[in-house]
N, C-alpha and C positions, 0 to 999 in steps of 0.2 A: 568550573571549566579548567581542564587540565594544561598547561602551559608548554608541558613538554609531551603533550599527546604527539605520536606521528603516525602519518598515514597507514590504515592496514591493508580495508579493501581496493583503496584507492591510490596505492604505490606505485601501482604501473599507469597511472593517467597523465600524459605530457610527456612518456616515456617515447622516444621515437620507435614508430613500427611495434608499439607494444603489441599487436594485435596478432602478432604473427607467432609460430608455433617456438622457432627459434629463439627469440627474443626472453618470451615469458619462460622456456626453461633452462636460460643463462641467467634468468631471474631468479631459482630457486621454483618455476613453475614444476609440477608432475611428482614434485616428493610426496605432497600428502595422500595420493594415490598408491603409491608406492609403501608408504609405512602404513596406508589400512590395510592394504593387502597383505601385511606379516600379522592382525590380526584378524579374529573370528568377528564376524556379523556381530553377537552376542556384546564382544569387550567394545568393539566399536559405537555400540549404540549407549552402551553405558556411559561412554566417555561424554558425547552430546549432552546426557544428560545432564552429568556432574557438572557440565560447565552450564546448564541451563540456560540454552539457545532458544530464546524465544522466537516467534514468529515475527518477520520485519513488516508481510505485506498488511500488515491491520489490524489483526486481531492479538496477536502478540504470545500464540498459543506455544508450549514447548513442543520445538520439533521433536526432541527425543519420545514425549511420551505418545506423541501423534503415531511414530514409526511402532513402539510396541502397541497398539491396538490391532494389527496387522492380528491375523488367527495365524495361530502356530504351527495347521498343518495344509498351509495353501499349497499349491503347485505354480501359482501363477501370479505373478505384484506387477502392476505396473508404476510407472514414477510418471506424475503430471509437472509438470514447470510452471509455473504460474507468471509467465513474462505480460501480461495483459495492459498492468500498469494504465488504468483507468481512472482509476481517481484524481480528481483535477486538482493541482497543475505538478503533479508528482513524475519526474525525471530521472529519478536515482536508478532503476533499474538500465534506465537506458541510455545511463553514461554508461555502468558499468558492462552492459555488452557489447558497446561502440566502441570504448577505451581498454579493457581486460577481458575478450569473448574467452579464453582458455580457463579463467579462473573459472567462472560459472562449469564452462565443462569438466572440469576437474570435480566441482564440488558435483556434478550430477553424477558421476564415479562413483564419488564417495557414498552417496546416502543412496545409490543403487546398489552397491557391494551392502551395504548396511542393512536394507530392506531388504535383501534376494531379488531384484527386479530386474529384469533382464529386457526389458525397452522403456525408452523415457521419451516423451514428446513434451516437445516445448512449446508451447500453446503463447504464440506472438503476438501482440495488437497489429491488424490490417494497417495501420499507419504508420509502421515501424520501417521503412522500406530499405533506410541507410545500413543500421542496427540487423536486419536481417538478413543481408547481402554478407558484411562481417563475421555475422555470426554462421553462417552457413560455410564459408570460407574456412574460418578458423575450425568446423567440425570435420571438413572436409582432410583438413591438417591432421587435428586428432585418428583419425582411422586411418589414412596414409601413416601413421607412425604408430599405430596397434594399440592407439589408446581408446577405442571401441570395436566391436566385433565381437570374435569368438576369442577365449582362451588370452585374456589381457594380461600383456606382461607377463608370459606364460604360467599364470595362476589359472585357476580350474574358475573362477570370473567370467562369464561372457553378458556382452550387455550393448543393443541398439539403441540409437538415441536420432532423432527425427523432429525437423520444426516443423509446426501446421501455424499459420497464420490466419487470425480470427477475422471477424469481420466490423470491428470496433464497437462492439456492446459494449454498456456499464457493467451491466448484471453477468457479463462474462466473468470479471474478477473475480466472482465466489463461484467456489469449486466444482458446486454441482451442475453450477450455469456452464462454465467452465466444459464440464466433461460433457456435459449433453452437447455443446457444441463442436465439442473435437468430435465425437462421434457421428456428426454431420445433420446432425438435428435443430431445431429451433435453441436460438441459446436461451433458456432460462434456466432457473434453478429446479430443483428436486425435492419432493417431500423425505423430509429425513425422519425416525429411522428408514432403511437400511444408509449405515454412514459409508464414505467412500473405502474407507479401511476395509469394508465386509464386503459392498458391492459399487464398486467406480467406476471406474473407464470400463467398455465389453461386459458389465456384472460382475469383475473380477476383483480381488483387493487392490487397493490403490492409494498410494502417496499424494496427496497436492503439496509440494514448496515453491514458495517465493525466490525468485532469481538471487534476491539481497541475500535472503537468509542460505540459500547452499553456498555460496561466496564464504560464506563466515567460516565451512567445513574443513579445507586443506588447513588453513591455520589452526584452528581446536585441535586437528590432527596435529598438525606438525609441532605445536608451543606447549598444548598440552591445557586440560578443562582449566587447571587454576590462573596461568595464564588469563585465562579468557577471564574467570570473575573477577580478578584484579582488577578488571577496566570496569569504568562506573559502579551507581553506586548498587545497594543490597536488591536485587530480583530483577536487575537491568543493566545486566552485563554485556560487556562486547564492544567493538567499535559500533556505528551507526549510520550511515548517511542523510542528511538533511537537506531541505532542497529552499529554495527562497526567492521567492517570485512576490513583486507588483513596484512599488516607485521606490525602491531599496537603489544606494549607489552602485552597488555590484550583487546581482542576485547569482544563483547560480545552485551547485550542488557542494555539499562541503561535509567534510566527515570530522567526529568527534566523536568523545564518549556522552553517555549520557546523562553525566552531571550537567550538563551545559542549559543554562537557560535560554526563552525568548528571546529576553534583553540581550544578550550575548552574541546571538545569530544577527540579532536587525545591525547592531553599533558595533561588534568587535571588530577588528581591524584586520584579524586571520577570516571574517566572513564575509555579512553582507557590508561596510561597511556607514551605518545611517542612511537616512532616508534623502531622496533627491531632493535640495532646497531646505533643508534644513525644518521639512514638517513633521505635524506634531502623527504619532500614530493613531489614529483612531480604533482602529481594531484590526486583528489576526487572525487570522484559521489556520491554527498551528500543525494541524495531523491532516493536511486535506480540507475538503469542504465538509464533509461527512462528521466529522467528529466535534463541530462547534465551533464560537466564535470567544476569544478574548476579548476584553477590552484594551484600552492603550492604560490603564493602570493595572492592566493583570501579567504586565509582560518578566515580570520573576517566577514566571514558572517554570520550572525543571520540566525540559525533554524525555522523562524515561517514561514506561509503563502506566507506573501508577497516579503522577501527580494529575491529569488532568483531571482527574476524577472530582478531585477538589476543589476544582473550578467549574463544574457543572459541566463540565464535555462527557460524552462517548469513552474516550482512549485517546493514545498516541496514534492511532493510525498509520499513514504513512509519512509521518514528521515532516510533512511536505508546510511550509508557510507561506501561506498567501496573506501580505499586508495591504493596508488602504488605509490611506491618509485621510490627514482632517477637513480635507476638500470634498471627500466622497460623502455623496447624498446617501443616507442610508437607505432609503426606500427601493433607491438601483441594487444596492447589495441583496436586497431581499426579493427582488425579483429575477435578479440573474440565478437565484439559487433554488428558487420554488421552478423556475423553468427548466432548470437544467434536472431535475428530479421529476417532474412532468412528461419529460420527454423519454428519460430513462426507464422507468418505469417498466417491467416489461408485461402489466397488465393480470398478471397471475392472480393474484390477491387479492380482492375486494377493495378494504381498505388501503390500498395502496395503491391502484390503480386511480380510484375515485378521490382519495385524499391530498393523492399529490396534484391532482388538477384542478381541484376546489382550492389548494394552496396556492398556486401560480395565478387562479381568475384574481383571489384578493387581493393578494400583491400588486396583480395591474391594477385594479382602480385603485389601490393609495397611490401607487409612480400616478397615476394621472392626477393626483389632485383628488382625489372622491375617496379617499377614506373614511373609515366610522369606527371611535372608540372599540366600542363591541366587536371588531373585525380583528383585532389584537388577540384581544380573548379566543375567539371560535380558532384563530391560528394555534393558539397557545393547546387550546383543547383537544384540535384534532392532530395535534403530534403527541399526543400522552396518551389515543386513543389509534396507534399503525405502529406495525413491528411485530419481531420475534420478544421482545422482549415483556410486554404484555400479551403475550402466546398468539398474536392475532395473523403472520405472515410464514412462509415458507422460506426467506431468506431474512440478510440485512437490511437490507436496501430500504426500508421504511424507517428502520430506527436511525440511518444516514442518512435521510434527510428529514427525519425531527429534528435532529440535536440542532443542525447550525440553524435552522428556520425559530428554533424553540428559541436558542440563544439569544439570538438576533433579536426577537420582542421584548425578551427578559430583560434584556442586561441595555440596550438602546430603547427602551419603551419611550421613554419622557421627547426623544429627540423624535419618536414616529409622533405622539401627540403633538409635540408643536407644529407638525406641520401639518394635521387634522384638524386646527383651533384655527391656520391660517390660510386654509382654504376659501375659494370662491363660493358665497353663499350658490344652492341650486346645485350647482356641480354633481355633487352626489345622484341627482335624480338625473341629470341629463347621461353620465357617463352610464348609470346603472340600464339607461334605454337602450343604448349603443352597447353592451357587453352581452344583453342578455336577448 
């Protein structure tokens, strides 16, 4: 953890009226628009590269190389926003367009001038309602002052940009779910190939970025790529925001680089500062629900990219931590999480439609009391057996809810068995009449 890290994306949060057009450019807002426009699309995207700006909303992919898959001889790019922010209990997007809406607009400038994309739609979660008003406000600003339209900044630049507010899907947060639903269709996902790059938004080529990850743009612009890989450590560069939710003294959203550990977010004094009452942690879900569960002895994991790998998760996801103390029944954890994957689900898939709801019935009868050793296992088995990752789904969203459901037996088994060894003899057969 860096001692003298200071805020990047989060400099204007607490700033009074940060939100206004005025404000953020007596802040130094609107320069990084300004100095991409002295260069070519070309030098621009290079530059993303060289600082290797990963992906913030989850997957962690380099936005630079995402934008050169674009075909060289399109006529027409559109730019998706991926403001959706679905994964539970992840907020960092929507500080940042409640507290800085012009930064985000600035960076969708930028990586529109980069791509050639001449309209961007910011694809909003339906529950966003505060965040949306602001941000609409704040765009309304930007075009009143010629920072969208035609002929921006009198550079030969022109570029639309429009919010569409989703209807609160999970499966919206992946891109192709995503785009099927700005186009006013059913949201799910899309068989891929063709990728959004070749055929997206209308058939046309097409950008998806994370609200976080365009934020990072005017800076790389303006400091410059090395800059940027200064902060954190080797293939996890950049500032980051972190979010930290459940019986923490002060939860909240907080920015670092990503040297920063677990340990570090729950107890350091600049974050959440320990837990309410002085308890012990039980376990984590350091990137979301999606990407798995620590233990409370695995809390020295490094934040970046790569570490969670090491711990049996997914990825960093959206660095979102959701904690639970040592009071928590594990068996609720594992039903709150098979259910909220049962419901998400958006049916596409075989095994993903049927697996996720065979996951949530078992769950209930251990919460009730009626578990069966054997019931761990078939859990255990049928998340090794849904996903893209064993080729069997058309999106993520199966391999996000293996990981924390897998985790969860793995790493807490002994604690699910003691409380299958202290069950009510019969129980089992009585609940199994009543479920089935």
């Amino acid at each position: 953890m860096s001692s003298d890290f200071e805020p990047i994306l989060m400099r204007n949060v607490g700033v009074a009226k940060a939100a206004d057009l005025q404000v953020y450019e007596a802040r130094g807002g609107y320069q990084g628009i300004r100095k991409a426009l002295q260069m070519s699309p070309e030098e621009l995207i290079d530059e993303v590269k060289k600082a290797n700006l990963r992906g913030r909303g989850g997957a962690g992919f380099p936005a630079g190389m995402k934008w050169s898959f674009l075909p060289k001889e399109r006529k027409v790019t559109y730019l998706c926003v991926n403001a959706d922010e679905s994964e539970p209990p992840t907020f960092n997007n929507r500080v940042l367009m409640e507290s800085d809406p012009h930064q985000l607009l600035e960076g969708i400038m930028i990586a529109g001038y980069a791509t050639r994309a001449t309209v961007a739609y910011i694809y909003m979660r339906g529950e966003f309602t505060e965040p949306f008003h602001i941000l609409q406000r704040a765009l309304n600003q930007a075009y009143a002052a010629g920072y969208f339209g035609k002929k921006i900044l009198g550079s030969d630049f022109s570029m639309e940009c429009y919010i569409h507010r989703g209807a609160g899907a999970y499966v919206c947060g992946e891109e192709t779910g995503l785009i099927e639903s700005l186009e006013g269709k059913r949201g799910w996902p899309r068989i891929k190939p063709p990728f959004p790059a070749v055929a997206g938004l209308f058939a046309k080529p097409t950008v998806v970025n994370n609200v976080e990850t365009l934020c990072c743009l005017p800076h790389i612009v303006l400091r410059g790529a090395a800059w940027f890989t200064a902060i954190g450590p080797q293939g996890s560069f950049g500032p980051k925001l972190f979010c930290v939710s459940g019986p923490v003294n002060r939860p909240g959203c907080f920015e670092e680089s990503m040297n920063i550990t677990v340990k570090d977010l729950i107890y350091g004094s600049k974050f959440a500062q320990g837990m309410i009452g002085n308890k012990a942690v039980k376990g984590v879900f350091p990137g979301g629900l999606s990407m798995g569960v620590l233990t409370g002895d695995e809390l020295e994991m490094r934040m970046d990219f790569d570490s969670p790998r090491k711990f049996g998760l997914l990825g960093l996801g959206t660095a979102a931590l959701v904690v639970f103390n040592e009071d928590t029944d594990i068996r609720d954890v594992l039903l709150n999480v098979t259910r909220f994957y049962a419901m998400e689900s958006c049916g596409q898939c075989t095994q993903c439609r049927e697996g996720t709801g065979w996951m949530y019935k078992i769950a209930q009868r251990i919460s009730l009391g009626a578990g069966r050793r054997e019931d761990l296992d078939i859990l255990v088995e049928t998340t090794r057996n849904m996903g893209m990752m064993p080729g069997l789904s058309i999106c993520g969203l199966p391999d996000g809810a293996a990981f924390p459901i897998r985790t969860l037996v793995e790493k807490f088994r002994a604690e699910f068995e003691q409380h299958i060894v202290r069950q009510e003899p019969g129980k089992v057969e009585r609940v199994l009449r009543v479920l089935n």
